[in-house]
Backbone as CSV, one residue per row, in Angstrom:
resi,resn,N_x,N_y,N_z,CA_x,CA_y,CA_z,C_x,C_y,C_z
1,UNK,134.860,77.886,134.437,134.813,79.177,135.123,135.199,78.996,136.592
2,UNK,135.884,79.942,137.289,135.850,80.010,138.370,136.305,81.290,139.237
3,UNK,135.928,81.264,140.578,136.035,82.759,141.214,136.602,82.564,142.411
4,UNK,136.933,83.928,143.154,137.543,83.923,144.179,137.008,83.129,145.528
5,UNK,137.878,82.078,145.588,136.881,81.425,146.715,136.312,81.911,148.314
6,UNK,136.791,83.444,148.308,136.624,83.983,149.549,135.235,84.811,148.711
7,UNK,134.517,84.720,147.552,133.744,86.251,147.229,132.605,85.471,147.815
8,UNK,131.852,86.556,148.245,130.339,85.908,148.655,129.451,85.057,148.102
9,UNK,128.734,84.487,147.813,127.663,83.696,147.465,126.081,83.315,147.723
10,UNK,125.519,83.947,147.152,124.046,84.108,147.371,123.085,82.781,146.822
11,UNK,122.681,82.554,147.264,121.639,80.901,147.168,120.269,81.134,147.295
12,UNK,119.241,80.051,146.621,117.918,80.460,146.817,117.439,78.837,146.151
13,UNK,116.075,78.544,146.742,115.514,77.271,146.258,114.092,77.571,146.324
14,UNK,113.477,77.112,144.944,111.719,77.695,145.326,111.553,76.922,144.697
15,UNK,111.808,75.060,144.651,111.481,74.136,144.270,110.089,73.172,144.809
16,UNK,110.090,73.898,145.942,108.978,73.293,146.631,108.207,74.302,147.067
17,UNK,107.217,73.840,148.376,106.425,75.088,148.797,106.853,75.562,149.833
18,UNK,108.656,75.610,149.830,109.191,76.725,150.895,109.809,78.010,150.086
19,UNK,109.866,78.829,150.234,110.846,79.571,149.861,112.338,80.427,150.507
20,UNK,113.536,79.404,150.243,114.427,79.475,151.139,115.541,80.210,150.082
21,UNK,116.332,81.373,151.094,117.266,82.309,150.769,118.501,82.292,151.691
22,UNK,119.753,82.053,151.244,121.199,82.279,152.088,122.048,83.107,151.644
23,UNK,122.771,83.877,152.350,123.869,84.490,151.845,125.315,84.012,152.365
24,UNK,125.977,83.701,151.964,127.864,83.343,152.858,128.510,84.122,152.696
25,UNK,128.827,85.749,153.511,129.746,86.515,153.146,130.832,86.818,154.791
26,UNK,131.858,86.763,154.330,133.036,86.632,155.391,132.659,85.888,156.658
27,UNK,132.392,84.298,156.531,132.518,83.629,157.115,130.999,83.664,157.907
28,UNK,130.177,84.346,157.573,128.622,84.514,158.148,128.043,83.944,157.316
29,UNK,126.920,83.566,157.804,125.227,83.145,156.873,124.347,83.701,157.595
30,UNK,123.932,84.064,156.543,122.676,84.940,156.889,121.053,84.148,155.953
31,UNK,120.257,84.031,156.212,119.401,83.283,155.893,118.013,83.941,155.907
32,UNK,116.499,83.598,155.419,115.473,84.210,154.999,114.594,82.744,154.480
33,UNK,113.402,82.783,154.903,112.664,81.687,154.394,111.389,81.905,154.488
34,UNK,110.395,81.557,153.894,109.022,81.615,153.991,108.230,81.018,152.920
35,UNK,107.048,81.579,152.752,105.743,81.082,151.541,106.945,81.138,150.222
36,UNK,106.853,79.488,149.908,107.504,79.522,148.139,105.105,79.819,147.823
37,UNK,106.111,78.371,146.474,104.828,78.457,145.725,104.291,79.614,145.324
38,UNK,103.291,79.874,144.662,103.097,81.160,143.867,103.529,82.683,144.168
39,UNK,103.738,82.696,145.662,103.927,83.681,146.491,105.587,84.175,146.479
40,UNK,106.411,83.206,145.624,107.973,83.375,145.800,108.536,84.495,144.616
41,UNK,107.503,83.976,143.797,107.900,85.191,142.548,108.033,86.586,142.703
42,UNK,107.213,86.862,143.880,107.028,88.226,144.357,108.098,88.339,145.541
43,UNK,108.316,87.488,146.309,109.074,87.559,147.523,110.528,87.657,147.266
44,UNK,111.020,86.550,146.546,112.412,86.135,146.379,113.393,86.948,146.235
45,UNK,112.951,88.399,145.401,113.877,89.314,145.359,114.359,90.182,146.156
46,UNK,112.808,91.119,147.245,113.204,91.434,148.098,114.283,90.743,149.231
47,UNK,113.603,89.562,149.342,114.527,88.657,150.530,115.876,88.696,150.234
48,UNK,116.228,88.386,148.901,118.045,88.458,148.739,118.359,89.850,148.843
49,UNK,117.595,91.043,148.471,118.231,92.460,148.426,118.316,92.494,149.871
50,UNK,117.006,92.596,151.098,117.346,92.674,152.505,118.807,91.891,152.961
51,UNK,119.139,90.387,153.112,120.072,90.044,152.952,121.363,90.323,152.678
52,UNK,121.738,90.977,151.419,122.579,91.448,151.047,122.830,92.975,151.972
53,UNK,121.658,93.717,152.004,121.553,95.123,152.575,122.111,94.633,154.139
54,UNK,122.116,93.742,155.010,122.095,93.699,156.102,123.445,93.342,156.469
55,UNK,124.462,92.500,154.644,125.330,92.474,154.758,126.277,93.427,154.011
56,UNK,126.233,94.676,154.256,126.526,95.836,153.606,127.319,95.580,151.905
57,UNK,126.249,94.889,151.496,127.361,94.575,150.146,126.145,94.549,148.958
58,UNK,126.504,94.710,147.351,125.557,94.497,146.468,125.733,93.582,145.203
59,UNK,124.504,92.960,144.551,124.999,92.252,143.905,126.111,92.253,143.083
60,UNK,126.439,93.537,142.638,127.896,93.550,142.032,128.957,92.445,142.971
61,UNK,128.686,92.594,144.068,130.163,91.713,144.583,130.101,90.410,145.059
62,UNK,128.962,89.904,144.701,129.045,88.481,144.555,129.841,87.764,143.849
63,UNK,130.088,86.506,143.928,131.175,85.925,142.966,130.104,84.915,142.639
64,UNK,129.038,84.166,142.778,128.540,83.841,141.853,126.765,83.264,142.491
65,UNK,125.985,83.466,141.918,124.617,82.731,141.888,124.228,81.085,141.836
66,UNK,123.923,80.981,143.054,123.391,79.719,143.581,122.093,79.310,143.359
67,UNK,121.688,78.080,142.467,119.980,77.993,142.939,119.537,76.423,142.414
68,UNK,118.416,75.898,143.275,118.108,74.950,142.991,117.121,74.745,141.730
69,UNK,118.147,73.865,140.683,117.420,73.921,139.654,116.074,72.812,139.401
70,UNK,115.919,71.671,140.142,115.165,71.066,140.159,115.447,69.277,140.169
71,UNK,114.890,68.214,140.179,113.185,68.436,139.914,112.474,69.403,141.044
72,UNK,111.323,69.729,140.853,110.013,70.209,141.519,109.347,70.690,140.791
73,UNK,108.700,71.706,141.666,107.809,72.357,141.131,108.143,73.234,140.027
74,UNK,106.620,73.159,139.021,107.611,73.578,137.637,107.087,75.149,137.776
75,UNK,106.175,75.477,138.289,106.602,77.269,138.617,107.637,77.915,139.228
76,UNK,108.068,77.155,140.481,108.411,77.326,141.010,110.353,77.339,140.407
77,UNK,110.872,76.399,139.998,111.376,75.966,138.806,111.978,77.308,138.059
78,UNK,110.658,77.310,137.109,111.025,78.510,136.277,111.151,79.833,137.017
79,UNK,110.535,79.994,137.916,111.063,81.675,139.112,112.613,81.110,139.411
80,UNK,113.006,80.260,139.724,114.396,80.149,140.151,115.272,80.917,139.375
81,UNK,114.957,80.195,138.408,116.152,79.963,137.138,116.074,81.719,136.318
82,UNK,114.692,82.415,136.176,114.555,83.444,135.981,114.711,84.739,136.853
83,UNK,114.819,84.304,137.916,115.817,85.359,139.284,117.143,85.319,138.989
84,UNK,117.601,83.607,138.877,119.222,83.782,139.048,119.560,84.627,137.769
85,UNK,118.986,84.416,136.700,119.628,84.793,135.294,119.298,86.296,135.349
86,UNK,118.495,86.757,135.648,118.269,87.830,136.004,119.259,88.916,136.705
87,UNK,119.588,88.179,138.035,120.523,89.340,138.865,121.968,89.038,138.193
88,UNK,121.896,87.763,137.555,123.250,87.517,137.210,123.579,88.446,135.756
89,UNK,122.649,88.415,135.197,123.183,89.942,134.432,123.048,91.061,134.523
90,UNK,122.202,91.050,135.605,121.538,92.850,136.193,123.141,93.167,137.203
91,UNK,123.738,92.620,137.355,124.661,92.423,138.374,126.197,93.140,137.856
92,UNK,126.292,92.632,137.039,127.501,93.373,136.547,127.617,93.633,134.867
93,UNK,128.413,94.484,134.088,128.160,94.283,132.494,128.433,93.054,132.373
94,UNK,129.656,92.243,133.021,129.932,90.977,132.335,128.724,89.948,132.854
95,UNK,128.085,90.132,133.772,127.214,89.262,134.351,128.052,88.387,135.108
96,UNK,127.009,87.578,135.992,127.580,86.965,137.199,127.254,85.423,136.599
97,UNK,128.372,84.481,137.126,128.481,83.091,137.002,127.281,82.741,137.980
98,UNK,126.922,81.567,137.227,125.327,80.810,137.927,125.955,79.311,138.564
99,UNK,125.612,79.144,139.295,125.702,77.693,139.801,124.248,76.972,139.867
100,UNK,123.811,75.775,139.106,122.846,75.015,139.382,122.658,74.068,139.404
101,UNK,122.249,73.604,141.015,122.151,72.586,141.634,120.942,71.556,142.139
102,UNK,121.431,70.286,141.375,119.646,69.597,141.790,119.367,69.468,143.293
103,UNK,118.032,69.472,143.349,117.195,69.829,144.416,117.455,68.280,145.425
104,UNK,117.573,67.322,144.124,117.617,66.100,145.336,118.837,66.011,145.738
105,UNK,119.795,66.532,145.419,121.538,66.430,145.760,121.486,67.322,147.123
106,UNK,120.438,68.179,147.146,120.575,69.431,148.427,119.647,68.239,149.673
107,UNK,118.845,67.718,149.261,117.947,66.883,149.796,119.260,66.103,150.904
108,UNK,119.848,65.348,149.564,120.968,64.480,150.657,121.578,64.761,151.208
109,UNK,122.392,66.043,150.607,123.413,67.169,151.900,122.649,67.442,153.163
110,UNK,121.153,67.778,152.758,120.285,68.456,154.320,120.291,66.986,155.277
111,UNK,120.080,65.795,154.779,120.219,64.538,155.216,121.429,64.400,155.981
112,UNK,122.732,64.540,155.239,124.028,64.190,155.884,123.809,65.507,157.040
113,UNK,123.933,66.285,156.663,124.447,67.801,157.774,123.211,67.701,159.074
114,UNK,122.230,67.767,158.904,121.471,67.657,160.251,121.363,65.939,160.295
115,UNK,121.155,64.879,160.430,121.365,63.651,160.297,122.246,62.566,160.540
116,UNK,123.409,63.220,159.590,124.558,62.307,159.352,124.571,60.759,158.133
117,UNK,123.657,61.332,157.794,123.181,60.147,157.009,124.862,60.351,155.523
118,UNK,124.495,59.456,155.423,125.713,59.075,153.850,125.234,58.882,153.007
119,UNK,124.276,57.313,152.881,123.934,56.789,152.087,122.600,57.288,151.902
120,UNK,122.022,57.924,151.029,120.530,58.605,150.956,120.519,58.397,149.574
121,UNK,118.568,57.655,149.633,117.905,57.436,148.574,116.937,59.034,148.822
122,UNK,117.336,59.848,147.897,116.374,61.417,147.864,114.761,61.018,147.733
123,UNK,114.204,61.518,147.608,112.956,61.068,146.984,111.333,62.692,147.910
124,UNK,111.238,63.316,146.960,110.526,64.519,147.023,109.322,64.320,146.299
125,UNK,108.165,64.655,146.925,106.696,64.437,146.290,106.766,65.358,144.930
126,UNK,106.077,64.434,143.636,106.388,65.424,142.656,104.735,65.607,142.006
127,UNK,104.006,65.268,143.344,102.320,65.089,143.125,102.115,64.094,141.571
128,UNK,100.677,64.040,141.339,100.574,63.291,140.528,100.348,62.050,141.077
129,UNK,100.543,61.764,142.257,100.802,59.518,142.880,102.518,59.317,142.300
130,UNK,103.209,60.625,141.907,104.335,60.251,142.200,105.767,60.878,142.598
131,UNK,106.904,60.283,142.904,107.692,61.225,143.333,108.839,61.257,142.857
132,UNK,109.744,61.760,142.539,111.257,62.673,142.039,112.276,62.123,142.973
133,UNK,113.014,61.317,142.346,113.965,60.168,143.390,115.462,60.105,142.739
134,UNK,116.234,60.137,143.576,117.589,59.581,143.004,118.456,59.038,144.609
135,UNK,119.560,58.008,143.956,120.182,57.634,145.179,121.824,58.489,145.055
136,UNK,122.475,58.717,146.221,123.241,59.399,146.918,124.134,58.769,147.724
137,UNK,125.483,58.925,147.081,126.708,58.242,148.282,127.686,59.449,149.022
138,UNK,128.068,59.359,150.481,128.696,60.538,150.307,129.757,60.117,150.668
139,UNK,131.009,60.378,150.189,132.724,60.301,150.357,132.941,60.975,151.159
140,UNK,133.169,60.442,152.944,133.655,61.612,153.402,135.093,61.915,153.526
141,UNK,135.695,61.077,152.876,137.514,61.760,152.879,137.544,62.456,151.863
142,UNK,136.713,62.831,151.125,136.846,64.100,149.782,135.557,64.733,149.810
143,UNK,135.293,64.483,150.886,133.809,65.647,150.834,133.027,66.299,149.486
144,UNK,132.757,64.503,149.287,131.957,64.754,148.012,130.910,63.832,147.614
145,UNK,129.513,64.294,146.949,128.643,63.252,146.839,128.779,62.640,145.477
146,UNK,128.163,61.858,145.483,128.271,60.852,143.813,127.101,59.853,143.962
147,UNK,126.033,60.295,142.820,125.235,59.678,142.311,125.361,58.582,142.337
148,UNK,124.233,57.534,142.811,123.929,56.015,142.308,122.922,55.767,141.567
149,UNK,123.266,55.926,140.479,122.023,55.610,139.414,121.579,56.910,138.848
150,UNK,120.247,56.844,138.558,119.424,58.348,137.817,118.460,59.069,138.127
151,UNK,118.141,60.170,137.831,117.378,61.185,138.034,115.719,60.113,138.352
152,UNK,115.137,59.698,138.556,114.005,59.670,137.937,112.582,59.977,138.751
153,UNK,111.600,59.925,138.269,110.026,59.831,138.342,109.255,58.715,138.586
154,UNK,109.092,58.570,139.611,108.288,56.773,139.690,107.009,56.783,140.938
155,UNK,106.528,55.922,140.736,105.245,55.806,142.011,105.837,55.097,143.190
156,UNK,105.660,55.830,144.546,105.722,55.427,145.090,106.180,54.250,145.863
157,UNK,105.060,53.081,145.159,105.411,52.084,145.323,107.150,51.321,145.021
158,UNK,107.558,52.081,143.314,108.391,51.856,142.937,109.852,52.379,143.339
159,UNK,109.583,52.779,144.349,110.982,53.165,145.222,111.817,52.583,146.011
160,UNK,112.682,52.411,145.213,113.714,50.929,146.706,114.682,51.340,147.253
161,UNK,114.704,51.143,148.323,115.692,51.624,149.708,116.628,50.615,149.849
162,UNK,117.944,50.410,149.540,118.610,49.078,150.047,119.005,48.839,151.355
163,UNK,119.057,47.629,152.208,119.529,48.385,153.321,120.954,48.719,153.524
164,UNK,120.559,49.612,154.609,121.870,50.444,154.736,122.001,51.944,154.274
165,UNK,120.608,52.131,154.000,120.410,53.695,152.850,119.326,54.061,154.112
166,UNK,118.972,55.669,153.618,118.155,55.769,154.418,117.444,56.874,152.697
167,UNK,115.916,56.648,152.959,114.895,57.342,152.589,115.439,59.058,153.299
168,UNK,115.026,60.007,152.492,115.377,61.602,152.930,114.502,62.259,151.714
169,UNK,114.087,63.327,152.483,113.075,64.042,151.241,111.452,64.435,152.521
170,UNK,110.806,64.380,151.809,109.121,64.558,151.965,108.017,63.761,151.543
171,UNK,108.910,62.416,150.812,107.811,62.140,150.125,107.462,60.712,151.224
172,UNK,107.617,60.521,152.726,106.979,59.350,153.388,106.521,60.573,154.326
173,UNK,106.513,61.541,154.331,105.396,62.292,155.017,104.071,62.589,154.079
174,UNK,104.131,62.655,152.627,103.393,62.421,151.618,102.552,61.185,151.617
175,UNK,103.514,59.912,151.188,102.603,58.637,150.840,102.523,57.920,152.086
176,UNK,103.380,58.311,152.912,103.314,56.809,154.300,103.890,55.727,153.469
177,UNK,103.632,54.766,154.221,104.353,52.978,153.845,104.000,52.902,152.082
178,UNK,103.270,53.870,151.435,103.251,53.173,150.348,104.734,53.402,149.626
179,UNK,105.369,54.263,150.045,106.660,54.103,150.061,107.884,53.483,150.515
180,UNK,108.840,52.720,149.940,109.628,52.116,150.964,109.179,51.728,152.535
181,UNK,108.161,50.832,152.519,108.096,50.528,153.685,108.783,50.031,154.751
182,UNK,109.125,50.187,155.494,110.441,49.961,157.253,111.440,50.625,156.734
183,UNK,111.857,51.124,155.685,112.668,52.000,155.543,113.126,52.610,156.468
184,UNK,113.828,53.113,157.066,114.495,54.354,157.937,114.357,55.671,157.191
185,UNK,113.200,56.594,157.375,113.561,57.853,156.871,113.452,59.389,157.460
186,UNK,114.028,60.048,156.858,114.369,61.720,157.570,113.775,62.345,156.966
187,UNK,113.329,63.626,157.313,112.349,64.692,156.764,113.736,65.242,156.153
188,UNK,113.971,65.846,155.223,114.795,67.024,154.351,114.094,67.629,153.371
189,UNK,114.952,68.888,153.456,114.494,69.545,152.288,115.767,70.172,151.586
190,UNK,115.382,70.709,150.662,116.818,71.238,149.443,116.601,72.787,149.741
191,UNK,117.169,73.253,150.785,117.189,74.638,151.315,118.085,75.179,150.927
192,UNK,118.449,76.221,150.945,119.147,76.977,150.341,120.914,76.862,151.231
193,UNK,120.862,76.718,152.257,122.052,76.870,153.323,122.886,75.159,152.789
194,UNK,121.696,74.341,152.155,122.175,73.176,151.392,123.389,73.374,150.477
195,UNK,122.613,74.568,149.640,123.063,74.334,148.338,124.465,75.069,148.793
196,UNK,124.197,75.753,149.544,125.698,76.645,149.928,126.805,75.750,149.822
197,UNK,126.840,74.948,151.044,127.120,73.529,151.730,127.737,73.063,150.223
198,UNK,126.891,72.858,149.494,127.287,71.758,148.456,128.391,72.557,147.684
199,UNK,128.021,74.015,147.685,128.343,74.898,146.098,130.000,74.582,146.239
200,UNK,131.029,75.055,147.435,132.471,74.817,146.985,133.281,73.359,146.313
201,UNK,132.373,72.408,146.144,133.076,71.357,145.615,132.528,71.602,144.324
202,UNK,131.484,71.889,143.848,130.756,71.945,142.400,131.627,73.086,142.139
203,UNK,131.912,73.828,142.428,132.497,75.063,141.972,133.516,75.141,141.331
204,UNK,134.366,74.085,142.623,136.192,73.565,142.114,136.125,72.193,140.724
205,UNK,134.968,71.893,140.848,134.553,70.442,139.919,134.380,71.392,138.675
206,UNK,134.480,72.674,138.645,133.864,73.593,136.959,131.975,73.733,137.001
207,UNK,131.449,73.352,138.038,130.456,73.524,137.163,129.569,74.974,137.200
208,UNK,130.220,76.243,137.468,129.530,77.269,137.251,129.528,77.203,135.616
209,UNK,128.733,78.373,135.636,128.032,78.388,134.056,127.638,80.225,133.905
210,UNK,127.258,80.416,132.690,127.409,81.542,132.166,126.035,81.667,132.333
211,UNK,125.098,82.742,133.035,123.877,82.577,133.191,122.885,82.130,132.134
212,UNK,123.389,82.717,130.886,122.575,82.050,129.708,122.395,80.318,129.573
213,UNK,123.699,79.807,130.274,123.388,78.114,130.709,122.353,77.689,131.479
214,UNK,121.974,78.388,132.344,121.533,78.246,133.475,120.020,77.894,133.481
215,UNK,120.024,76.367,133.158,118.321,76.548,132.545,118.044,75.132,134.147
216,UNK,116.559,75.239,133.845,115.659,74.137,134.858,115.994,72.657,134.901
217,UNK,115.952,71.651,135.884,115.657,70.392,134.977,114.462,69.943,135.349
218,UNK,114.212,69.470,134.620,112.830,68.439,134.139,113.105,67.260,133.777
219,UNK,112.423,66.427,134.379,112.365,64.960,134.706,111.326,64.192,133.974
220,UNK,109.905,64.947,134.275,108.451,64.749,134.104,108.300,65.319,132.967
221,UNK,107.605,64.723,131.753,107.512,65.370,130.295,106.046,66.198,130.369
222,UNK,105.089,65.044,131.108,104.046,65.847,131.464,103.853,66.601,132.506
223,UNK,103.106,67.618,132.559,102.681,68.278,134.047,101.300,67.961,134.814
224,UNK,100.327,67.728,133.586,98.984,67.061,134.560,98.795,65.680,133.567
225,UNK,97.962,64.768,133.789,97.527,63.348,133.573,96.124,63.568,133.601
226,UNK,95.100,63.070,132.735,93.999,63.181,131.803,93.330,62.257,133.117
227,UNK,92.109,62.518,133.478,90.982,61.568,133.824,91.471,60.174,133.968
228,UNK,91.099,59.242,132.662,91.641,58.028,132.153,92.693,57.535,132.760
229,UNK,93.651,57.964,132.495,95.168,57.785,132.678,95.079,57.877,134.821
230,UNK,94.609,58.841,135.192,94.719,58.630,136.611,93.654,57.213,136.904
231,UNK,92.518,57.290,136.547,91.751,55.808,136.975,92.535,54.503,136.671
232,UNK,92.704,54.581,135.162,94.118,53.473,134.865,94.958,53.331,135.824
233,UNK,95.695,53.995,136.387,96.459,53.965,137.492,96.291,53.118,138.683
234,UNK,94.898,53.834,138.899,94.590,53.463,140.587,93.519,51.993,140.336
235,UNK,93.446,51.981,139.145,92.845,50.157,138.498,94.132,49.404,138.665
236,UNK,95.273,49.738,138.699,96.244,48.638,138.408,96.662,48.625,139.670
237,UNK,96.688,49.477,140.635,97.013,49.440,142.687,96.241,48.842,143.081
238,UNK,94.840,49.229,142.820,93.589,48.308,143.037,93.337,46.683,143.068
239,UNK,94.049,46.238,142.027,94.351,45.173,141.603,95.051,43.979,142.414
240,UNK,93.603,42.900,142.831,94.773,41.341,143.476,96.101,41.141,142.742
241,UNK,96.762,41.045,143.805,98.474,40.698,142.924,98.181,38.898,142.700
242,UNK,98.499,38.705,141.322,98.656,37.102,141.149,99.865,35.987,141.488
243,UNK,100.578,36.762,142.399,101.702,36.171,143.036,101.482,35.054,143.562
């Protein structure tokens, strides 16, 4: 799929506990942010209609729906993905093309663009004692990022920074040193003005989608951990290393 690369583009991320909104129409951004977390389900819509209203235009003339599909929060998560699919068929009979973009890929863009960083290991608190990590290279003669390695879920501890990378995300304002310790790291987040940022290369790469595509990702099979299973845990941190 693809659309006019001048039509507007509306973005939104309620992966975490911000709730961040952009619009890109004729060369402006216009932007909106506040209480995610339970409070976004109710918010998120007004914020893109003001937005749009301020940029005299309606969802009909968007060219396509932006949003961070995850990891995070899994309410938060499912409001995304059920807004975008939402306006994207409330929007026109044919419905509007969805773009969805992981949260730690916006992580590393917010890294490079305020930063300058390239090389970024993502890594976002995904609670639990653990956090939502992937590593990040960025090409800047094709202004494009490319994965090192995989999505994954790990403790803390289990997070490695090589040098020459830098840590980006929330999660060493979370754990401190139990993360990548001397690491070099930056506060980011997967904001919405991110995903903007990111959306024209994903766009030209094919990956809009028909809103009915347009589902969450999930990383974490579980959402909470039993009693047991957390003491188990903090018995094995606890634990003299026999090194």
């Amino acid at each position: 799929m693809q659309i006019d690369p001048s039509a507007p583009l509306l973005a939104f991320d309620t992966s975490t506990e911000l709730l961040s909104v952009a619009l890109w129409h004729q060369g402006q951004l216009r932007t909106h942010s506040g209480a995610g977390g339970a409070q976004a389900s109710a918010t998120l819509i007004p914020a893109a209609q003001a937005l749009l209203a301020d940029a005299g235009i309606g969802f009909a003339q968007l060219g396509a729906i932006v949003f961070g599909r995850g990891p995070g929060s899994f309410t938060g998560l499912r409001t995304a993905c059920a807004v975008a699919q939402g306006l994207a068929y409330g929007a026109t009979p044919a419905g509007l093309p969805v773009l969805a973009v992981d949260t730690l890929l916006a992580v590393a863009e917010d890294a490079r663009h305020r930063h300058g960083a390239g090389r970024v290991v993502a890594a976002m608190d995904a609670r639990m004692d653990e956090v939502y990590t992937c590593a990040y290279r960025y090409d800047a003669q094709r202004g494009q990022w490319h994965m090192d390695g995989e999505l994954a879920v790990l403790a803390p501890e289990a997070v490695v920074v090589p040098a020459g990378w830098t840590l980006a995300g929330n999660a060493r304002a979370a754990y401190g040193e139990r993360i990548a310790p001397g690491a070099p790291a930056l506060g980011a987040q997967p904001g919405a003005e991110a995903l903007l940022r990111l959306a024209p290369a994903l766009i030209a790469a094919g990956h809009l989608v028909p809103a009915a595509a347009a589902l969450p990702l999930y990383i974490r099979d579980k959402v909470a951990k039993t009693t047991a299973e957390r003491e188990a845990e903090r018995a094995v941190r606890a634990a003299p290393s026999l090194g």
